[in-house]
C-alpha positions as CSV (number, residue, x, y, z in Angstrom):
1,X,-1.1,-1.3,-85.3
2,X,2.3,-1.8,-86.3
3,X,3.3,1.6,-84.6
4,X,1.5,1.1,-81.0
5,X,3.5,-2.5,-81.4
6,X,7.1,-0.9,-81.9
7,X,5.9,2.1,-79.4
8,X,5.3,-0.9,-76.6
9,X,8.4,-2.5,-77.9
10,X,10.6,0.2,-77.3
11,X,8.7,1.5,-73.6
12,X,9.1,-2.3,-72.4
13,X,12.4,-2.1,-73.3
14,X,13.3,1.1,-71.6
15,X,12.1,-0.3,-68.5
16,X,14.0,-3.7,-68.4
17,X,16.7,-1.4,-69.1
18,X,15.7,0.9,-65.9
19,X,15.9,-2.3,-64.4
20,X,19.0,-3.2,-65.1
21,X,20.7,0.3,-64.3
22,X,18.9,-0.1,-60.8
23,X,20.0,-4.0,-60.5
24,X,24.0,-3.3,-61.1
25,X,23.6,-0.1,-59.8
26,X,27.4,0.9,-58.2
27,X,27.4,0.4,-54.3
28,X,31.1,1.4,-53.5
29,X,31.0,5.0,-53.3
30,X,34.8,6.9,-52.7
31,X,34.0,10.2,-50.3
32,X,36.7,12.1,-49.2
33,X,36.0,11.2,-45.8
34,X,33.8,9.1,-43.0
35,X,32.7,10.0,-39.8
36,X,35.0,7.9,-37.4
37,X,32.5,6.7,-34.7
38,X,36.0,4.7,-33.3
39,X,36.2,1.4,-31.9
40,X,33.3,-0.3,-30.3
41,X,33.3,0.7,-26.4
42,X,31.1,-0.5,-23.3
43,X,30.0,2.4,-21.8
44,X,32.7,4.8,-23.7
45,X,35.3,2.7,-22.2
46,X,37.1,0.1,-24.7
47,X,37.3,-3.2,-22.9
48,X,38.6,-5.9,-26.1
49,X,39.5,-8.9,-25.6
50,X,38.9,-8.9,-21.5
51,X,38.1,-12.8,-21.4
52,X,38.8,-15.8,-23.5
53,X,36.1,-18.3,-24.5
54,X,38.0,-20.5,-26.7
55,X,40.4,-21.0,-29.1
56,X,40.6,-23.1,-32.3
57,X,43.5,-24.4,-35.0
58,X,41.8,-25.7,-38.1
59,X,44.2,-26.5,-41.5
60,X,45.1,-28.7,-44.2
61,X,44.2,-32.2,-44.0
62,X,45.6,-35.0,-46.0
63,X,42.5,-34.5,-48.6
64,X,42.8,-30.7,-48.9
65,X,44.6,-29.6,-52.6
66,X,46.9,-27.0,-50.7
67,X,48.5,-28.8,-47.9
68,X,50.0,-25.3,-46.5
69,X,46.8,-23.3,-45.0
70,X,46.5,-23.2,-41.2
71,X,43.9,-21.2,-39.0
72,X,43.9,-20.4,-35.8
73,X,40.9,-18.7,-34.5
74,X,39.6,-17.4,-31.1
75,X,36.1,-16.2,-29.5
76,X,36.9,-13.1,-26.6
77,X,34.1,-11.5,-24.5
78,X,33.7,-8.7,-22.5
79,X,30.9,-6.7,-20.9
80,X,28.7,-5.6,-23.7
81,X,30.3,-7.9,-26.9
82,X,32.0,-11.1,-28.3
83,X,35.0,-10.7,-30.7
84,X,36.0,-12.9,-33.2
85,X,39.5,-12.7,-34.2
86,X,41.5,-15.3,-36.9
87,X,44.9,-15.6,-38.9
88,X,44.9,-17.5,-41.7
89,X,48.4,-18.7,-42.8
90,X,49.2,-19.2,-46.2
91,X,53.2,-18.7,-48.3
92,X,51.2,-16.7,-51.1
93,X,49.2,-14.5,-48.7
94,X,48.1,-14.1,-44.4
95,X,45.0,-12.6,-43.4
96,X,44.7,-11.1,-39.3
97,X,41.1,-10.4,-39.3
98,X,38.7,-9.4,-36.0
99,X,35.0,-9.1,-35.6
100,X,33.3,-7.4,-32.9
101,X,29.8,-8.3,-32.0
102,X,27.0,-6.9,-29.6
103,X,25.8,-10.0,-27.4
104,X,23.4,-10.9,-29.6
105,X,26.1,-11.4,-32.3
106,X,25.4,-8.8,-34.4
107,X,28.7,-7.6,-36.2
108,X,29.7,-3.6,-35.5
109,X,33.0,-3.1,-37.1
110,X,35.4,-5.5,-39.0
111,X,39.0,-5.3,-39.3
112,X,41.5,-7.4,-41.7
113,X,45.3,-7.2,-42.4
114,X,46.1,-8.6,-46.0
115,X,49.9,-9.3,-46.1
116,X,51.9,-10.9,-48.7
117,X,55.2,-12.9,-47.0
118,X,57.2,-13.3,-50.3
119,X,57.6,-9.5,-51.0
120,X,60.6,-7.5,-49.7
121,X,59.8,-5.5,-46.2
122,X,56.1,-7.2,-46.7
123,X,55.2,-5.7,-43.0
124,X,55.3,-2.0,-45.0
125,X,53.2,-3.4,-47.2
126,X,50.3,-5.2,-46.0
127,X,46.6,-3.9,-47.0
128,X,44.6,-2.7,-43.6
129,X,41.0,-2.2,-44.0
130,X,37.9,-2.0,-41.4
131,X,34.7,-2.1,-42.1
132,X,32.0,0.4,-39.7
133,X,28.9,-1.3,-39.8
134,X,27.3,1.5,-37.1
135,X,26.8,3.6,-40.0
136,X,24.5,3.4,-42.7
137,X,25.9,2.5,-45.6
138,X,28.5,1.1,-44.2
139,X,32.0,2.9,-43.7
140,X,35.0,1.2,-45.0
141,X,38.8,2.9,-44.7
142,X,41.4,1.3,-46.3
143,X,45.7,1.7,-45.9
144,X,48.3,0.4,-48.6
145,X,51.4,2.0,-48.5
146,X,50.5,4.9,-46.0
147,X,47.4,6.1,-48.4
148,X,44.3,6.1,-46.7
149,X,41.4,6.1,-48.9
150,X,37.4,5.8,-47.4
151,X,34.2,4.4,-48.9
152,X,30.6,3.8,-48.6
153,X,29.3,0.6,-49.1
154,X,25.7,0.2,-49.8
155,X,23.7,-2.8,-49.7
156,X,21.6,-2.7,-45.8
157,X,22.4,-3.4,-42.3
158,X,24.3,-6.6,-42.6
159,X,24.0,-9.4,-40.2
160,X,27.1,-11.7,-40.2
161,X,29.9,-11.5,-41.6
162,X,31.8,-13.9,-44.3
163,X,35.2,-13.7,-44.3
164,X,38.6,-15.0,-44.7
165,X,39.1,-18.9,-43.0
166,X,36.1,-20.7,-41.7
167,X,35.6,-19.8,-37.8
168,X,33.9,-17.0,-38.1
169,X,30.8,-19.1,-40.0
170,X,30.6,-20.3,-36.4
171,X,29.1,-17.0,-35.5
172,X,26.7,-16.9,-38.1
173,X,25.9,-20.1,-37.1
174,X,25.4,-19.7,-33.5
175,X,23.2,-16.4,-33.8
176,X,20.9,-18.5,-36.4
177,X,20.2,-21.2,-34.1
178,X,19.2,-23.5,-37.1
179,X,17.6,-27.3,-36.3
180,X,18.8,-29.7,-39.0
181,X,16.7,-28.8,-42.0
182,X,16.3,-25.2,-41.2
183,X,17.5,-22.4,-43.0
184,X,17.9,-18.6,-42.5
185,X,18.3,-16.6,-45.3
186,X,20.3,-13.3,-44.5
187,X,21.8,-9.8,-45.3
188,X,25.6,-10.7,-45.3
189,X,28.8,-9.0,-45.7
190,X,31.2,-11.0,-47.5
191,X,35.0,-9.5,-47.1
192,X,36.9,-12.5,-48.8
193,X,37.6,-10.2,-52.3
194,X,35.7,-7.0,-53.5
195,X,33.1,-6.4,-50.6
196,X,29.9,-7.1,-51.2
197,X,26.6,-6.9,-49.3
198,X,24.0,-9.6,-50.8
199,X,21.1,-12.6,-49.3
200,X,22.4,-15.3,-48.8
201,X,20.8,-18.7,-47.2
202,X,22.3,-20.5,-44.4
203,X,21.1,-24.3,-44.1
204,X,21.8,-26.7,-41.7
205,X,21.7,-30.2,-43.2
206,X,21.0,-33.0,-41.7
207,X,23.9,-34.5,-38.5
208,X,26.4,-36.6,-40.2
209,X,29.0,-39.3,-38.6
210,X,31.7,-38.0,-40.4
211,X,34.9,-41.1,-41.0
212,X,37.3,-38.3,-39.0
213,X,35.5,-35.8,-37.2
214,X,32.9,-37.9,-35.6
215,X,29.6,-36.5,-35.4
216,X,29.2,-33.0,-36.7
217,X,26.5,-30.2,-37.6
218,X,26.6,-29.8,-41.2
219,X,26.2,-26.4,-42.4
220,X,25.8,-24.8,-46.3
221,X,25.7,-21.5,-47.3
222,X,25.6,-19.9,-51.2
223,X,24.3,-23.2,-51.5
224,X,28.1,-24.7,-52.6
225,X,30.3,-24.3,-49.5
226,X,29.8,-26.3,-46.7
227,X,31.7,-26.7,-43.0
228,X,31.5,-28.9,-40.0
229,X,30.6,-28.2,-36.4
230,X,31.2,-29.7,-33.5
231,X,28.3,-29.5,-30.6
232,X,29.1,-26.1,-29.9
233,X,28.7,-24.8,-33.1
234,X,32.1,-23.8,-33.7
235,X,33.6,-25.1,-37.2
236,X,35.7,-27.1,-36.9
237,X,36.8,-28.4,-40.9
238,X,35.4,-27.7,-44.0
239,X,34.4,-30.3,-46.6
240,X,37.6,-29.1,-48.8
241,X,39.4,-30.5,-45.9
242,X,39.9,-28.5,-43.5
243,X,40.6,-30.3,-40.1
244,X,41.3,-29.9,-36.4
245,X,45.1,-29.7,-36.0
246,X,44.1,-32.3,-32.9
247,X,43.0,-34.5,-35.3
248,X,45.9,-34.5,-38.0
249,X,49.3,-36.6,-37.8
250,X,50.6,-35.0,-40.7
251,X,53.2,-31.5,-39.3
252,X,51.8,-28.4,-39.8
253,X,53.2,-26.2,-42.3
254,X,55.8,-23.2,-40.5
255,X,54.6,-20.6,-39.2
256,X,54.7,-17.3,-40.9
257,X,55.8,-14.2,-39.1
258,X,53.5,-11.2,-38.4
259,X,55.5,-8.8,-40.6
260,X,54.9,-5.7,-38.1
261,X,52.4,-5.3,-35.2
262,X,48.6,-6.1,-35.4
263,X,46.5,-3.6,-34.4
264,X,42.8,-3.3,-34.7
265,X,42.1,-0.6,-32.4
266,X,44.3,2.1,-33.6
267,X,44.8,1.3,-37.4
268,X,44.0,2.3,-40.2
């Protein structure tokens, strides 16, 4: 008896350890190379950002713990897609970042620009990466110092895209279409630190009449952060503190400089 006991023992924990294996199971994958299915085209011709829908400057309110982050996001369309592009300011680190979407939102490539404005000749320096979301798993090509190094990311077919600042929540947001109560939950790729692919729930919470913003869409996803929308779904502050520049009496912080040209078409 005691032997069928330890012989279940032993096979019940072989398989929790199976499981385990197949739970952390490595999803960045270096190849050598990726097939380069290059930037998202109408038709085969590359229109970009042919029309402007609307820009946005969200940053540090008078409640926010770092009084030095500014935004400034835009939405572009053109025949066949919507693009999302941001720059988020900040002394210790900028982000350029751009999103292009079909017209029903759904993300096809991501590009970001990591630089670091304290370093000497930080231009030569800044991190480039984009992210092919055409290809399954998804492609990802990456520049520091001249090297170019690829990866496969695996994780599913992603649909939106979490990533550095706040505006482009207002795409996941707007593709959702949420009521106040509903929630999607979604295959995401989040970009902020080491990619990752995961579910994550979207909620809209009840309309609020908020003391600065007036009345906003309240929106929570990974269940901890949370933004603000204004009528048009576009997020507008965050309840760290983000606000609309609009809004704040308080100077903005300088500006930072670009460090080098910004070039999501042709880079990395």
């Amino acid at each position: 008896m005691r032997t069928r006991t330890t012989s279940a023992c032993i096979i019940l924990l072989a398989l929790v350890a199976v499981s385990g294996c197949e739970r952390f199971k490595r999803k960045h994958i270096p190849v050598e190379k990726l097939e380069d299915l290059g930037y998202p085209s109408c038709g085969g011709k590359v229109l970009g950002r042919a029309h402007e829908v609307t820009k946005r400057v969200i940053r540090s309110g008078p409640t926010h713990a770092d009084k030095s982050i500014v935004e400034r996001y835009g939405l572009f369309d053109n025949d066949c897609q919507v693009i999302f592009t941001s720059r988020q300011e900040w002394p210790l680190g900028t982000t350029d970042f751009e999103v292009v979407y079909d017209k029903d939102l759904l993300p096809l490539r991501v590009w970001k620009r990591m630089t670091v404005p304290m370093l000497p000749d930080a231009g030569k320096k800044a991190e480039v990466r984009s992210y092919e979301l055409r290809s399954d798993p998804i492609g990802i090509k990456r520049s520091i110092l001249g090297e170019i190094s690829f990866e496969q990311l695996k994780g599913g077919r992603p649909v939106a895209i979490i990533g550095p600042g706040r505006g482009v929540i207002s795409m996941w947001i707007r593709r959702a279409k949420l009521q106040p109560g509903q929630k999607a939950r979604e295959l995401i790729l989040d970009v902020r630190a080491l990619e990752k692919v995961d579910l994550v729930t979207l909620q809209r919470e009840p309309d609020m009449q908020h003391p600065e913003l007036g009345k906003v869409r309240v929106y929570t996803f990974y269940g901890r952060e949370t933004v603000f929308a204004n009528e048009d779904d576009l997020v507008i502050g965050d309840l760290a503190g983000l606000r609309p520049n609009e809004k704040l009496t308080t100077p903005a912080p300088p500006a930072i400089p670009t460090f080098g040209e910004i070039d999501p078409v042709r880079t990395p």
